[in-house]
N, C-alpha and C positions, 0 to 999 in steps of 0.2 A: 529427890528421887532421880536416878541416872537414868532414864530413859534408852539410853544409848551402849551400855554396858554389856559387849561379847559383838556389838553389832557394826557391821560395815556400812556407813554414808556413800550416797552418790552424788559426784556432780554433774550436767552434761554440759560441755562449753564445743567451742570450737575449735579447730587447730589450730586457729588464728588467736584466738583468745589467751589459748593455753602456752603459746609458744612465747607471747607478750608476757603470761607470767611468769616462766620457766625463766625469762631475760631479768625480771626484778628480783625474782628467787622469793615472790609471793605471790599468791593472787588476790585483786581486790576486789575481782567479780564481775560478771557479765552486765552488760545494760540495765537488765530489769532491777539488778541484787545492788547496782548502785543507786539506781531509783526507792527502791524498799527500803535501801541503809541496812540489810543484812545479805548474805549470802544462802541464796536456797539450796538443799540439800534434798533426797529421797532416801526411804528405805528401800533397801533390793524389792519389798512388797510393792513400792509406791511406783518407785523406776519406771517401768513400763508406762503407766498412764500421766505420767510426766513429760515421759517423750512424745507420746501421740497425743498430748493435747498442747505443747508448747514447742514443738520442732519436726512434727509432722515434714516429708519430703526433703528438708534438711540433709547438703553434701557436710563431709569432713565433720562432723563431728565426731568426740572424745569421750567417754565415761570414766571418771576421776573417782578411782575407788578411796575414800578416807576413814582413818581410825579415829573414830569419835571420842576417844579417852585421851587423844592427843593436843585434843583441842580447849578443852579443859572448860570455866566458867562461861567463856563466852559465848556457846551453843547452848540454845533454849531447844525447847520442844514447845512446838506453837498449834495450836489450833487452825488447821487449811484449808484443802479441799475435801468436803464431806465431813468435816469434821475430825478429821483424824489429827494425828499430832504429825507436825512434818519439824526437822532436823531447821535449824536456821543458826547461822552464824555470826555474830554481832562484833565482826572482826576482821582482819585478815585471813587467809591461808597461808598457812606456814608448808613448804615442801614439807618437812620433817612429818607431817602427820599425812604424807598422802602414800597409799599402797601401793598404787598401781595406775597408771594408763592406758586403755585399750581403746582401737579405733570402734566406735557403732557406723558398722555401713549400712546402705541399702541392698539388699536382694532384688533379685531381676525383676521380681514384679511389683518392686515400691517400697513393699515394708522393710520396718529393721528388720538383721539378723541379731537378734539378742542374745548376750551371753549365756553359758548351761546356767551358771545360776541363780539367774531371772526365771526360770520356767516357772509355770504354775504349778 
């Protein structure tokens, strides 16, 4: 079962992070995702409480939008937070499957401004 079929992945790394993969023309993932030995991912539903529970106040960070059908056998759909099924990549990141980069900044009084669509 494709889990991931019609649907957009997220990453959120740094600029720092991202600029380092942008140089190897892959990524092999933040601290934690080489620590776990996979690359964590979000759905647009999940996004949000991804960010405020793992990058909370956080400057410079990036949202790595990815086409999940690009990435082929080596993304699972795993059992997470709460149970839900979260996106996990047992691999590199290849450029070729990523869509987009957009800064997530903070707003004046702290929180993110999140993309339209993120909205609830």
């Amino acid at each position: 079962m494709n889990e991931s079929a019609g649907q957009v992945i997220y990453k959120i790394v740094t600029a720092e992070q991202w600029s380092f993969a942008q140089r190897q023309g892959e990524f092999l993932g933040a601290p934690i995702d080489l620590a776990d030995g996979f690359i964590h991912f979000s759905t647009c539903d999940q996004a949000k409480a991804t960010v405020e529970k793992h990058f909370r106040g956080q400057l410079d960070l990036l949202i790595v939008a990815v086409d999940p059908d690009r990435l082929g056998e080596l993304l699972k759909w795993e059992p997470s937070r709460g149970g839900d099924l979260f996106p996990h990549l047992y691999g590199k990141l290849s450029m070729d499957a990523v869509i987009s980069v957009v800064d997530l900044p903070l707003g004046k009084e702290g929180g993110f401004m999140y993309p339209a669509e993120w909205s609830d």
